[in-house]
Structure formats: C-alpha cells, structure tokens
BALOBA-1460 file (C-alpha; in Angstrom, 3 decimals):
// residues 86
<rec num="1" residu="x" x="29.757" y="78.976" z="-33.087"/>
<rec num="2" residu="x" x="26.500" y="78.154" z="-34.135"/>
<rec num="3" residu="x" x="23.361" y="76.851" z="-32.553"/>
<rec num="4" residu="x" x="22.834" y="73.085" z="-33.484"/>
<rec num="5" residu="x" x="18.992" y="72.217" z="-33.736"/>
<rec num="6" residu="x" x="18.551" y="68.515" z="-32.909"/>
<rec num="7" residu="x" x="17.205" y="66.230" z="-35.687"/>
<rec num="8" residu="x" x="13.543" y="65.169" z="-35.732"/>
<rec num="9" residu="x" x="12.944" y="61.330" z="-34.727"/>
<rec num="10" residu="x" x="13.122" y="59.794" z="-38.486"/>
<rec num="11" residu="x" x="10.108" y="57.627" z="-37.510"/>
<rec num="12" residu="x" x="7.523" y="59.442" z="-36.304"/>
<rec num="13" residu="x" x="8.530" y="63.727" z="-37.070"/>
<rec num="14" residu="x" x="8.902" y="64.491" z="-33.660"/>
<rec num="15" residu="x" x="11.085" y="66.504" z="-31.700"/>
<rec num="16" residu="x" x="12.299" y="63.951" z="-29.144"/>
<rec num="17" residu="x" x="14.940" y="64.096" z="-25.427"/>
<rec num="18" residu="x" x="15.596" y="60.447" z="-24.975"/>
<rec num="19" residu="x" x="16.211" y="57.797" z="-28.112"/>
<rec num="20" residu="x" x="18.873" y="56.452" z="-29.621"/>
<rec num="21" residu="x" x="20.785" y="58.427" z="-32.608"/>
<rec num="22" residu="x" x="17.985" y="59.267" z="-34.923"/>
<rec num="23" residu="x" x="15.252" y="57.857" z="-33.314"/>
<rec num="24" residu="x" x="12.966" y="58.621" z="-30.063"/>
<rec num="25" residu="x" x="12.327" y="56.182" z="-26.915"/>
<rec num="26" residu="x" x="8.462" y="55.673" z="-28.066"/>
<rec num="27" residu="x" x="9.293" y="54.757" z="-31.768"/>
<rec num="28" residu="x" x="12.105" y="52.255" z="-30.396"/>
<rec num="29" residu="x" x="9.630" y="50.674" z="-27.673"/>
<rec num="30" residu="x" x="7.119" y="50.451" z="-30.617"/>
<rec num="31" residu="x" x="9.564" y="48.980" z="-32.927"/>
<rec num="32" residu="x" x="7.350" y="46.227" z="-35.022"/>
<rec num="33" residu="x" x="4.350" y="47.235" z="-33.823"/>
<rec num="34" residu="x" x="1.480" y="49.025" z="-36.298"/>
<rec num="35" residu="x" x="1.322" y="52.922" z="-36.143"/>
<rec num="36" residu="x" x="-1.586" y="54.645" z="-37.558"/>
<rec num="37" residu="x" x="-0.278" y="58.345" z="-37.273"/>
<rec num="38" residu="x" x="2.683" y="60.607" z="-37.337"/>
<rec num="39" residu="x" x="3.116" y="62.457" z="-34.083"/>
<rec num="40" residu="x" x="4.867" y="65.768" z="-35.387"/>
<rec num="41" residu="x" x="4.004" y="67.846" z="-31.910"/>
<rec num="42" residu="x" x="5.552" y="66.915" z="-28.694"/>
<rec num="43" residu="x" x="5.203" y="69.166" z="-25.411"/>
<rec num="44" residu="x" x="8.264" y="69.563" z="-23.300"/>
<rec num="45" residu="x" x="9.647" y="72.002" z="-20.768"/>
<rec num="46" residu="x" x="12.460" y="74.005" z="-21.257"/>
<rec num="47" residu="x" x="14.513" y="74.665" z="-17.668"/>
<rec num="48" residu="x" x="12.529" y="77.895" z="-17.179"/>
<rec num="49" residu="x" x="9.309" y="76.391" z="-16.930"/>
<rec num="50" residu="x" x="8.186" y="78.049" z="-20.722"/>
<rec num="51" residu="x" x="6.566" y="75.127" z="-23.099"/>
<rec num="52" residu="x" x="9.747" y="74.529" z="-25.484"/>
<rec num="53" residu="x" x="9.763" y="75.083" z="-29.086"/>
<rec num="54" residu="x" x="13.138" y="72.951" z="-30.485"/>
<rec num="55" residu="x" x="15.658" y="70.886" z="-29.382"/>
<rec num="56" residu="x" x="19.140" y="71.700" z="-29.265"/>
<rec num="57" residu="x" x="22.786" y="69.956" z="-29.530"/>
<rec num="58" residu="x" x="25.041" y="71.464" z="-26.886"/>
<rec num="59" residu="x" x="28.989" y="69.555" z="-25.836"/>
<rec num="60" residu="x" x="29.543" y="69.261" z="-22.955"/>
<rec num="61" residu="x" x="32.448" y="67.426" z="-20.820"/>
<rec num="62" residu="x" x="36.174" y="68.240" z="-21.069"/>
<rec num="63" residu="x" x="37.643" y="68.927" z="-24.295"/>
<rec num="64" residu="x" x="39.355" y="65.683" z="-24.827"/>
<rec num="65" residu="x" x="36.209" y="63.773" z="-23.657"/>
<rec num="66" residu="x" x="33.136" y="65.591" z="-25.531"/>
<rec num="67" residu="x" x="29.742" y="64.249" z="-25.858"/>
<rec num="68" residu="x" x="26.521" y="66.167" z="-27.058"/>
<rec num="69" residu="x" x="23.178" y="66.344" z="-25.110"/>
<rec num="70" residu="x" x="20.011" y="67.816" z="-26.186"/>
<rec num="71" residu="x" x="18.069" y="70.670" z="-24.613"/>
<rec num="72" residu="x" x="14.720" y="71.459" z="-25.209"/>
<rec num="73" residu="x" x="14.440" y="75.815" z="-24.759"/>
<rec num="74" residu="x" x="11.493" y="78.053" z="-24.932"/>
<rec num="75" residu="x" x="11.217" y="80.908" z="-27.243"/>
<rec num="76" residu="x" x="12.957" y="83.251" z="-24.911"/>
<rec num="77" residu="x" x="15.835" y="80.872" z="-23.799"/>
<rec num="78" residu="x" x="16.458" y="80.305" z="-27.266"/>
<rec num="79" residu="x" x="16.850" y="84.256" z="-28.420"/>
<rec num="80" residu="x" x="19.056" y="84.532" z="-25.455"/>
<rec num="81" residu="x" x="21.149" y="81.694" z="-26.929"/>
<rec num="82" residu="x" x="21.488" y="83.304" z="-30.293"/>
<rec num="83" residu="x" x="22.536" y="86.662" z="-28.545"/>
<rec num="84" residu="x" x="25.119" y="84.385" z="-26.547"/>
<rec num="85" residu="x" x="26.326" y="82.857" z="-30.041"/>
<rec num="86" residu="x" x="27.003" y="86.182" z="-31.212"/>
C-alpha cells in the first residue's frame, strides 16, 4: 500500500487539516470575499512536535465503515511511514 499525500486546497495552494473536500476552512470562511495573495506555506505540527512537511490520507474505522483523515507528519515521521509501507 502506498502513502496517499493529501491534495492542496484548490483555492489558495495550501496544504490544509480542516475544509471541506478540496478546499480549506479559511478559503470557505472567505468565500466571496477579495484575496490579494496565494498562501502556498502553512505551518503545522506533526504528533511529534517536528514542524510538518505534507499532509497525508490515512482510513481509518472498521472495514465495512471506512473514512479517510488527514495527518500532517514531519520529515522523520514520514520516512518511518515509507519504511512501514514497505
């Protein structure tokens, strides 16, 4: 199986936790309102404290009842992912 990277937000670039589908919470609060820029970098936390670098998809939930999540992960949480793929 193969690690899922979350989509961007299609309205501003950003990687994003909370939105709906394709699109972050800020861009669908702002919805109608004027924005001057494209935010491309946003600063979470992955679980071990590190500053996170992408955005995963992971299932979770029984196997009749799936639904996907996203993670942010660090660097290192993310190469230990890839070796857990494997």
């Amino acid at each position: 199986m193969t690690i899922k990277y979350a989509a961007p937000c299609n309205e501003c670039g950003a990687i994003y936790l909370d939105g709906i589908k394709t699109t972050c919470s800020r861009c669908v609060r702002l919805k109608g309102q004027k924005r001057s820029r494209r935010r491309l970098e946003i600063r979470f936390k992955c679980d071990c404290g590190e500053m996170a670098v992408a955005v995963i998809l992971v299932s979770i939930g029984p196997e009749d009842d799936l639904r996907e999540e996203r993670i942010a992960v660090c660097e290192g949480c993310l190469a230990d992912e890839r070796l857990i793929q494997e």
